[in-house]
Residue, then its C-alpha position, 0 to 999 in steps of 0.5 A: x150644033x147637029x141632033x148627032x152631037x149634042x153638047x154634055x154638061x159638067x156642073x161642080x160648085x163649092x162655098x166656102x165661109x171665108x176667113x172673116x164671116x161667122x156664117x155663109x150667106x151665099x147658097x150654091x144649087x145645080x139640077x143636073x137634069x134639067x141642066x139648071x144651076x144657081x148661085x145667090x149671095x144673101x145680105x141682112x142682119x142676123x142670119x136673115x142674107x143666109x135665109x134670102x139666098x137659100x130661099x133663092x136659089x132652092x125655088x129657083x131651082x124647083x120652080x125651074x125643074x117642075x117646069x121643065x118636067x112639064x115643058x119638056x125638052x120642046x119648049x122654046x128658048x123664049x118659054x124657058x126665059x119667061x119660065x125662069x123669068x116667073x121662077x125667080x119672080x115667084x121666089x122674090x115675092x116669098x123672100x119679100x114676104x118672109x122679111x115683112x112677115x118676121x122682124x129678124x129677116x126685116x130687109x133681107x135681100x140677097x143676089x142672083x145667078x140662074x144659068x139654064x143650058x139647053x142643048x148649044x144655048x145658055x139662057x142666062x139671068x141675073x140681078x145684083x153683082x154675082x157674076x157670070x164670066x166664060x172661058x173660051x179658047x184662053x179668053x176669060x170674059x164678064x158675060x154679066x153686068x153688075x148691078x151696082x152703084x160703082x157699074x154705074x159710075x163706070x158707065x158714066x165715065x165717072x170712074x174707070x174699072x181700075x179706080x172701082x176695083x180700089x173704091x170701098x163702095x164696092x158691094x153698093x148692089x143697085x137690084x136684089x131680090x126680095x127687097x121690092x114686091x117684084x124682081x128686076x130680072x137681066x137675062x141674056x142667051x148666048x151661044x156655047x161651043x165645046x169647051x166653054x167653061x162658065x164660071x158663076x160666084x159671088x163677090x167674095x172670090x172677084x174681089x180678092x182675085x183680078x181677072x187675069x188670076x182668075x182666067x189661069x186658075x180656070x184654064x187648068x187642065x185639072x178637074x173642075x172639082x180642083x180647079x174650083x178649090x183652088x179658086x177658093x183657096x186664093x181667094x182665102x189666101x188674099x184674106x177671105x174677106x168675105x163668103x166663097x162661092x164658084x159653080x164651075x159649069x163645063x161643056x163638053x162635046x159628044x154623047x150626052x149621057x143621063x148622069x154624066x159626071x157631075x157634082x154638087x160641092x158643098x164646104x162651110x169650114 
């Protein structure tokens, strides 16, 4: 990608309680400037997965954007990994704190999505089983791997995918953050063309929508506000079983513009 045509970011997400939960434990976040966004799905008793994953992704997100205030853009794409890799360390060790410290967050934990752009580049970090997936050219792809008991038995050849998406181990997370002293970081970088759409959610929306209704819903031409209620919308419509959440992020080729069109959704009803 030439100085002369950077890539643009469009960020869009949106959470929703679902049908069945009485509160939201997923938390959704985006720094439009520093081109940051994060999505972490909490889990524990009492509201203790509401407090673990709006810990998450509100340190994440602060720790990044004071770095980066700092960096600036010259920093490497190796510093800005081990910058995201310290931010999410920093706030595992608060949440694991915080669950030894009061009785009601005993054992609260919650997932992770931080997806950090820079220019044609996406570092991409993760742990648990909120997923990162990009559509590219009509081709939807997981470009994560969940961290679960059931990705594990895929990966031994015990089960294949279609046998996991029946199984009810389901939400068996094998990495969470703020559950051991020190967090189990996955990060990737991959390479962005205009037009890549990234999609970031939690579990509730991948386990009432296989991939292919998933990848129609995205390749609409409608706004990523719309396309992201639609999402959530089907997933209700297959039961809501769960809480909701999608952080559409879209790149677009031209001029990039301080404040370009984006936008932060937030829906609990």
């Amino acid at each position: 990608m030439s100085a002369s045509s950077p890539l643009a970011y469009e960020f869009c997400a949106l959470t929703d309680q679902g049908r069945v939960r009485s509160n939201n434990e997923d938390a959704v976040t985006v720094d439009v400037a520093g081109q940051v966004a994060v999505l972490a799905d909490g889990m524990g008793g009492y509201n203790a997965g509401e407090v673990a994953s709006r810990m998450a992704t509100e340190l994440i997100r602060q720790g990044l954007a004071e770095w980066l205030a700092g960096a600036g853009r010259e920093a490497s794409l190796a510093d800005l990994r081990q910058a995201m890799e310290a931010c999410v360390d920093s706030a595992n060790r608060a949440i694991y704190d915080a669950s030894h410290s009061n009785a009601q967050y005993a054992g609260m934990g919650t997932t992770v999505v931080v997806a950090a752009f820079r220019e044609d580049r996406l570092v991409l970090g993760h742990i648990g089983d909120s997923r990162c997936y990009r559509l590219r050219d009509g081709d939807l792809q997981q470009i994560t791997r969940d961290h679960s008991w059931l990705q594990e038995q895929i990966d031994a050849g015990l089960l294949t995918p279609e046998e996991a998406a029946l199984s009810g181990f389901r939400n068996l997370v094998t990495r969470a953050m703020g559950v051991e002293s020190t967090a189990a970081l996955e990060v990737n970088e991959f390479q962005v063309q205009p037009d890549d759409l990234f999609i970031l959610c939690s579990d509730g929306l991948t386990d009432m929508l296989d991939d292919d209704e998933l990848r129609a819903l995205a390749a609409s031409s409608d706004p990523l506000a719309e396309r992201a209620a639609r999402m959530i919308e089907a997933a209700n419509e297959r039961g809501g079983r769960d809480n909701i959440s999608v952080l559409l992020v879209r790149a677009g080729a031209g001029e990039k513009k301080r404040g370009l069109v984006s936008r932060l959704l937030l829906r609990t009803d």
